[in-house]
Backbone bond lengths (Angstrom), bond angles and torsions (degrees), N, CA, C in turn:
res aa  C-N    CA-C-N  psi(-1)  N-CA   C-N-CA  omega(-1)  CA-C   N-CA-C  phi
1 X - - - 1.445 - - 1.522 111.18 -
2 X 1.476 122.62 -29.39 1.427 107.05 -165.46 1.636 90.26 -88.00
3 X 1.299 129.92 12.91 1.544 115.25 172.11 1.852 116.74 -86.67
4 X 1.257 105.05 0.38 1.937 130.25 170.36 1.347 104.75 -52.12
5 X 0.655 146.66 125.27 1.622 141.85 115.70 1.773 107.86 11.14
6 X 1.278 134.84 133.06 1.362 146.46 172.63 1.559 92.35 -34.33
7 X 1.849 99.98 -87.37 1.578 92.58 -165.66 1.525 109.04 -59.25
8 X 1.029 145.12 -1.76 1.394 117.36 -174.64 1.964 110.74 -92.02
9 X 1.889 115.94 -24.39 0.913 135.08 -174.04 2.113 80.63 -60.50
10 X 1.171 122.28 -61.46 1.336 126.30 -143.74 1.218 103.71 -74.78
11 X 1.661 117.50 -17.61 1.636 111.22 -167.89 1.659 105.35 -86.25
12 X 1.654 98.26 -37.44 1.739 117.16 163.79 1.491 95.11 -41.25
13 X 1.484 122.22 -87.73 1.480 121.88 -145.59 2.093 103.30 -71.38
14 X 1.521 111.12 5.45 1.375 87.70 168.21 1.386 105.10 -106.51
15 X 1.541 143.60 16.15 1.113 141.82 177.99 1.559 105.65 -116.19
16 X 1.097 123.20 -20.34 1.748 119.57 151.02 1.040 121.41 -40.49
17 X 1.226 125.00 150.34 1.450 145.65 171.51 1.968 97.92 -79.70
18 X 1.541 90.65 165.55 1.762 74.90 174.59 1.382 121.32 -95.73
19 X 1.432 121.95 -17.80 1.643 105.29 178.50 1.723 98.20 -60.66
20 X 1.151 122.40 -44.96 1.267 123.26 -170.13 1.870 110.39 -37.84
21 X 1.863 97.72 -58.12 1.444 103.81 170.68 1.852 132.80 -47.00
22 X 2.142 83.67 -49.03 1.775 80.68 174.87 1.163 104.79 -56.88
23 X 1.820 151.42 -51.09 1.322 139.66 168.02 1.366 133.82 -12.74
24 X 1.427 90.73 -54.77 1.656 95.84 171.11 1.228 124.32 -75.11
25 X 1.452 117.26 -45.20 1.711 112.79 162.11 1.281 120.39 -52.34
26 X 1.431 144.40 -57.18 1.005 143.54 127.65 1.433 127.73 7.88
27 X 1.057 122.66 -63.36 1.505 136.41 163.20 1.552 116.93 -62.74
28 X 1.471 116.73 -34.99 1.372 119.28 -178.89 1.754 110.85 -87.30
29 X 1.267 83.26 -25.43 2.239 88.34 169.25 1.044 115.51 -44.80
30 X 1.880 93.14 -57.91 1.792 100.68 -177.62 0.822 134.36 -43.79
31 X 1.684 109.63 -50.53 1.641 142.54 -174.26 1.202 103.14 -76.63
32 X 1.541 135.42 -10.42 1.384 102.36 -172.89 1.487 96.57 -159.01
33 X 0.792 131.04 -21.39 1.421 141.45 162.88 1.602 118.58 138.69
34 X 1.360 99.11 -39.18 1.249 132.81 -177.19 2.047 125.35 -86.25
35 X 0.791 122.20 116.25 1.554 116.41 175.51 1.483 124.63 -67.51
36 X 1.552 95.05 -18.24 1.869 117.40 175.84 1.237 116.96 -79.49
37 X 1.340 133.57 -19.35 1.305 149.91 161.49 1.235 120.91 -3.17
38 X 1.467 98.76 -54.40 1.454 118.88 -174.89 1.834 113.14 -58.55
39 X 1.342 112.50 -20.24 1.331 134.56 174.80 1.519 132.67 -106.48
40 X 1.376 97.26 4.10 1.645 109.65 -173.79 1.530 117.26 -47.30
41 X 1.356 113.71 -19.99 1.164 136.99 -161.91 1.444 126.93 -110.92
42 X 1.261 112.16 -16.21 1.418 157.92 -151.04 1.718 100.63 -107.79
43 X 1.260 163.75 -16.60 1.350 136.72 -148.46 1.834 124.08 -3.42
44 X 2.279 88.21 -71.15 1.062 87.49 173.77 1.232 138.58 -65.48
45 X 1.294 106.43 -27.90 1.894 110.64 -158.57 1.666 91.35 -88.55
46 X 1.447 138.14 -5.04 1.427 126.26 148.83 1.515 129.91 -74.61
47 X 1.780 91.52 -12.13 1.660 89.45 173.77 1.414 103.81 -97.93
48 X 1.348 124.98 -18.44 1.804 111.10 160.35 1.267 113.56 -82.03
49 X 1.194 122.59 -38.84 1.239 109.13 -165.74 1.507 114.51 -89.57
50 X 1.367 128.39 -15.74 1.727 132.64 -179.84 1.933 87.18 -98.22
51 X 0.841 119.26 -81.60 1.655 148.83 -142.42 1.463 88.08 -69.08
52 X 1.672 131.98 -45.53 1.330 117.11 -167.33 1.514 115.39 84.79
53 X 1.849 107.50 1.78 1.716 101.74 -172.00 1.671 86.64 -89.94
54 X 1.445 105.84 143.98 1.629 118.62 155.89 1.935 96.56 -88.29
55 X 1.218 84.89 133.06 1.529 88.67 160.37 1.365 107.13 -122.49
56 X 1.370 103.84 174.45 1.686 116.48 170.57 0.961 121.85 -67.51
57 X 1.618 123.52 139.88 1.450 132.14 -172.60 1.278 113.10 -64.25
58 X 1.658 133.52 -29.67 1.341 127.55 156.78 1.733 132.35 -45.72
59 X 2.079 94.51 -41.42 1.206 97.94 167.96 1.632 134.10 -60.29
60 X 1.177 104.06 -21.91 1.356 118.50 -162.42 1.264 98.91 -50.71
61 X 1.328 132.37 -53.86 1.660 138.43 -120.76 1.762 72.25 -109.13
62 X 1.515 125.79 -49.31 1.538 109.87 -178.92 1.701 109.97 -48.47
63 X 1.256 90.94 -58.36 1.642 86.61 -169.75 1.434 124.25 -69.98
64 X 1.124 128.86 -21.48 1.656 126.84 141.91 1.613 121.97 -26.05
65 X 1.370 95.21 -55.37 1.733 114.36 -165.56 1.551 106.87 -52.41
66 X 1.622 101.70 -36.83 1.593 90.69 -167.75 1.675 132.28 -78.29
């Protein structure tokens, strides 16, 4: 899964159920050390989707970039 495209990893993990999700975090611990993995790539879409922060649609494209 983390070989997806950002948005496509995020559209997958918001239509999962959650044991399905703990699986994948779980699985990405192993693989990588980390359970966030899945977002390495992501700034924003780890701060909506882990953190729960909405940010601004301007920010988005900054916080990708880095």
């Amino acid at each position: 899964m983390s070989a997806a495209a950002a948005a496509d990893r995020r559209a997958t993990l918001a239509i999962l159920d959650d044991q399905a999700v703990i699986d994948l975090l779980v699985l990405s611990y192993l693989r990588h050390g980390t359970p966030y993995a899945l977002w390495s790539d992501t700034l924003a879409g780890f701060a909506e989707d882990v953190l729960g922060i909405t940010t601004w649609a301007q920010l988005h494209t900054r916080m990708d970039a880095t």
